[in-house]
N, C-alpha and C positions, 0 to 999 in steps of 0.2 A: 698697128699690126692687124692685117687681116685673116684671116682662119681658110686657109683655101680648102676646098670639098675634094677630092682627088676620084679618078674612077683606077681601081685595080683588080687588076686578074683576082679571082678568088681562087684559083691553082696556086699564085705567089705568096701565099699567107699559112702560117700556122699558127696552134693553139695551144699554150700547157695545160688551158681548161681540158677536159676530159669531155665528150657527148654526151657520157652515159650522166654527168650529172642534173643534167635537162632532163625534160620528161619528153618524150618521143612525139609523141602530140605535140604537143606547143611547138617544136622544132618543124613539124610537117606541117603543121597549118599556119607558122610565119611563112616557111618556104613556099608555099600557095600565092601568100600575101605578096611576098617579093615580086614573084613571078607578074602578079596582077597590076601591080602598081610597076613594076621593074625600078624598084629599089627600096629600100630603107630610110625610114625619118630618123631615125637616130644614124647619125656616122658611125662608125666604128674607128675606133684609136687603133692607130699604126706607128711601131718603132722598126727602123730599118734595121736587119739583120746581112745584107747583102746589096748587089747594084741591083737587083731584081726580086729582092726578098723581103716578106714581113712577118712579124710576129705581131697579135692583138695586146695591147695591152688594156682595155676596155670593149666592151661591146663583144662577149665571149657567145652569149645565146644568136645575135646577131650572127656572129661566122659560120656559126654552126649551120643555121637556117640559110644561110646563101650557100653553103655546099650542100646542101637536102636539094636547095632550088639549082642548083647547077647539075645536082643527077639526074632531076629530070626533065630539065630543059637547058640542054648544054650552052646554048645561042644566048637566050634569056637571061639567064644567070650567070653567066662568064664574069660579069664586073659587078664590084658590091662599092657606094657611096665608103670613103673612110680620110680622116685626115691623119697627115702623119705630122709625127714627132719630128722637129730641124729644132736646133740648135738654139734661134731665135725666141722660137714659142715653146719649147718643151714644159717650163717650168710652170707657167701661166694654166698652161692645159691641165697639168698633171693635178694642178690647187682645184683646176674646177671638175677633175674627174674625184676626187678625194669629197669635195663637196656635194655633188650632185649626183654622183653614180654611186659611191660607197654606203650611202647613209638612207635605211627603208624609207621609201617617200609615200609607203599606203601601207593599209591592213594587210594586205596579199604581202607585201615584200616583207614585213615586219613576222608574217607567220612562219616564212618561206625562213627564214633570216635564224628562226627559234624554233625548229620545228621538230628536234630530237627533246626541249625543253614540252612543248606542246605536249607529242606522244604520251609524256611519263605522267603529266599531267592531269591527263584523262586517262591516263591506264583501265583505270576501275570501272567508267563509263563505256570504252571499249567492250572492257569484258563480259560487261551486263548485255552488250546491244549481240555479242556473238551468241551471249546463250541462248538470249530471245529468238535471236534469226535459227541459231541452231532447234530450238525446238518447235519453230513454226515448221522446219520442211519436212523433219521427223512424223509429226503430226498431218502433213499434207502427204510426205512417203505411203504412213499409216493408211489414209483413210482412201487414198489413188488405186493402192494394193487391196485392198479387203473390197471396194467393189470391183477391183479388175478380175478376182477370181473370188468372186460370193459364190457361183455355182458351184467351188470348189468348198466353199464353208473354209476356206484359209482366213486364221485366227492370225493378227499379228501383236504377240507378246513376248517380252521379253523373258518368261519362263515356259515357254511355249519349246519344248525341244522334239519333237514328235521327227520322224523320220522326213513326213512330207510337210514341216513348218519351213517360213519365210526366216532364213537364218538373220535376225537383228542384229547381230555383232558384225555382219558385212554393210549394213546400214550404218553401225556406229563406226566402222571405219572408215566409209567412203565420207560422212561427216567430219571426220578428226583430222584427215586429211586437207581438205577443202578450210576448213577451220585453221590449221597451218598455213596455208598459202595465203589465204586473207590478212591476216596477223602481221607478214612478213610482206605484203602488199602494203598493206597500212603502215609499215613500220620504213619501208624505202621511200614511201610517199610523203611522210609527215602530214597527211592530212588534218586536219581539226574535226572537230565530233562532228561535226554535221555532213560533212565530207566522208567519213569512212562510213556512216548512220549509210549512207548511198550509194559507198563503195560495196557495202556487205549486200545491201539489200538487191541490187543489181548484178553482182556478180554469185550470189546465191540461187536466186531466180532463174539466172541462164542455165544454170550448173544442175537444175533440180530435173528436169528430165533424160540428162546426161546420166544423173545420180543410178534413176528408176532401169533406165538401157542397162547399166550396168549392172545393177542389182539381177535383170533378169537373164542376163547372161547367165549368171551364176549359178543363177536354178533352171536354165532352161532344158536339160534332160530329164529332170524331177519335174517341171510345171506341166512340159508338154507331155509328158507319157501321160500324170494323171488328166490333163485336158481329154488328149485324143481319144483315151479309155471311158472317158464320162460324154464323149460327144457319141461314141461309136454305140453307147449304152441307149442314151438321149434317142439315135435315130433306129438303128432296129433290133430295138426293146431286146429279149430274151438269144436272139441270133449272134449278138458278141461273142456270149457265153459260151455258147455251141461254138463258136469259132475258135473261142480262147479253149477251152476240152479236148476239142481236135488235134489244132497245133503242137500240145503238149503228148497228147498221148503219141498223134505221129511220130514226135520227136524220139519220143522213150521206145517207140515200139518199130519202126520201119529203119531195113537194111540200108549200106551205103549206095548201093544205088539207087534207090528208091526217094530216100532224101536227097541226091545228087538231080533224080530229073525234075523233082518238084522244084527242088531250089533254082531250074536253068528255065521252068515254068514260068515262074515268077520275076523272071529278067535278072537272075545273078549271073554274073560274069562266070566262065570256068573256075579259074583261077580262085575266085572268091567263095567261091561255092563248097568247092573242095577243100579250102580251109576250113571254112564253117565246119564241111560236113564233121573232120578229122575232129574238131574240139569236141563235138557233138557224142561220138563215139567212144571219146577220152572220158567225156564227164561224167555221161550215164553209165560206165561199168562201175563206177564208185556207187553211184545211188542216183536211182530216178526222179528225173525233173518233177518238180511240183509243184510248181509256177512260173508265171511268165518273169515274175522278181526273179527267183531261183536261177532262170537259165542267165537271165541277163548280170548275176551277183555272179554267176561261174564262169562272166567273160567268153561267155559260145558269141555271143550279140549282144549289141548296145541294144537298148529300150527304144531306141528311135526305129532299128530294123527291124523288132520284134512287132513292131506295131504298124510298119507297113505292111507284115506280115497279113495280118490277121486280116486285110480285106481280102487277099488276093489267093491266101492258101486252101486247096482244095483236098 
């Protein structure tokens, strides 16, 4: 009895294997393979469902990777090598699929094989390598931030709560987070320590100036007002002041139209102007501005307007 090789449509075939239990990788760079070689050294087992139909009963990662390589080379990957199950041979084949396919034939199949056993195994080893990684970025966050804004003399500590500190509990979240998804990365993959030792330290790495973008989003109406305020200081020395004196007293003191043409001076829209103006008019019959915080805490202007302000107001 001979084994015939058969070529079949990979359209005509299905799976009770699932895709998602491969790893997407291995799936896309078998399907590479296929493509390159145009086919498969291992057959895939076929039991006929139909006069035109099959279902795999071995060779599940194989089907899978001939339908990755059929999407995207429909020509190329139209047929996958596969023997099928007759009558004659089924029984023969099925002793040598039981033999040779069922039973881990390496390290890799045997980890693959125990891999929820693995995880629990190294739990603790895990946990040590996330604190490690978690407090190397912490300490790299740390020391990135404190020279990014040393002209600002910004302290980063954890009891540090000052109006203009770097809030560290958006640090410890963006890490607890990240710290989650790892966890749960590791825990889908079953990797082995040395494996996730790689997984962490790689997917940590990408994630740390994603980390920093975002952190500074957070404070970026707090970072940049005090920047522009200390750069505007920086270039002409004593003239800020005078501009920052002005600005306020204008504000407290000149009628609506007065603050209406300066505002359309200064390239504000009508429309926006004359809102401005109206809050303007609103806030100071309560009690006069008296400071640039002040007006910006009374919601007349963001600190980003206020501080475009301050070149351009005469």
């Amino acid at each position: 009895m001979k084994l015939p090789i058969n070529l079949v449509p990979v359209k005509k075939i299905t799976s009770n294997v699932s895709q998602s239990k491969f790893s997407a990788d291995d799936i896309q760079r078998i399907a590479n393979l296929i493509l390159e070689t145009e086919g498969v050294i291992n057959p895939i087992i076929l039991r006929r469902t139909g006069l035109e139909s099959y279902e795999v009963i071995a060779g599940h990662l194989e089907y899978h990777s001939a339908v990755k390589a059929r999407e995207i080379s429909p020509l190329k990957g139209e047929m996958i090598q596969a023997i099928i199950l007759e009558d004659s041979n089924e029984k023969a084949i099925l002793e040598q699929i039981e033999k040779l396919r069922t039973h881990p034939s390496s390290f890799e199949e045997l980890m693959d094989e125990h891999q929820l056993e693995i995880i629990n195994i190294f739990q603790d080893q895990i946990q040590i390598k996330l604190d490690q990684n978690r407090k190397e970025i912490f300490d790299d966050l740390k020391n990135f931030l404190e020279d990014h804004y040393a002209s600002l003399e910004t302290k980063i500590t954890p009891s540090n709560t000052s109006a203009n500190a770097i809030d560290v509990s958006a640090i410890e979240e963006i890490l607890r987070q990240q710290e989650e998804r790892i966890i749960k990365q590791v825990q889908s993959r079953g990797n082995s320590d040395e494996t996730v030792s790689e997984v962490l330290s790689n997917e940590l790495s990408e994630k740390l100036q994603n980390q920093i973008s975002t952190l500074e989003v957070l404070h970026e109406e707090n970072v940049k007002t005090i920047l522009q305020l200390k750069i505007e200081l920086q270039k002409a020395g004593k003239k800020p002041i005078d501009r920052v004196t002005k600005l306020i007293q204008d504000l407290n003191s000149l009628d609506r139209e007065q603050i209406l043409n300066k505002l359309s001076e200064c390239g504000f829209k009508k429309k926006d102007a004359e809102s401005i103006v109206t809050k303007i008019l609103s806030a100071r019959e309560s009690q006069k501005f008296s400071s640039l915080k002040d007006i910006a805490n009374r919601k007349v202007m963001s600190e980003a307007r206020i501080i475009s302000l301050l070149d351009i107001w005469q």
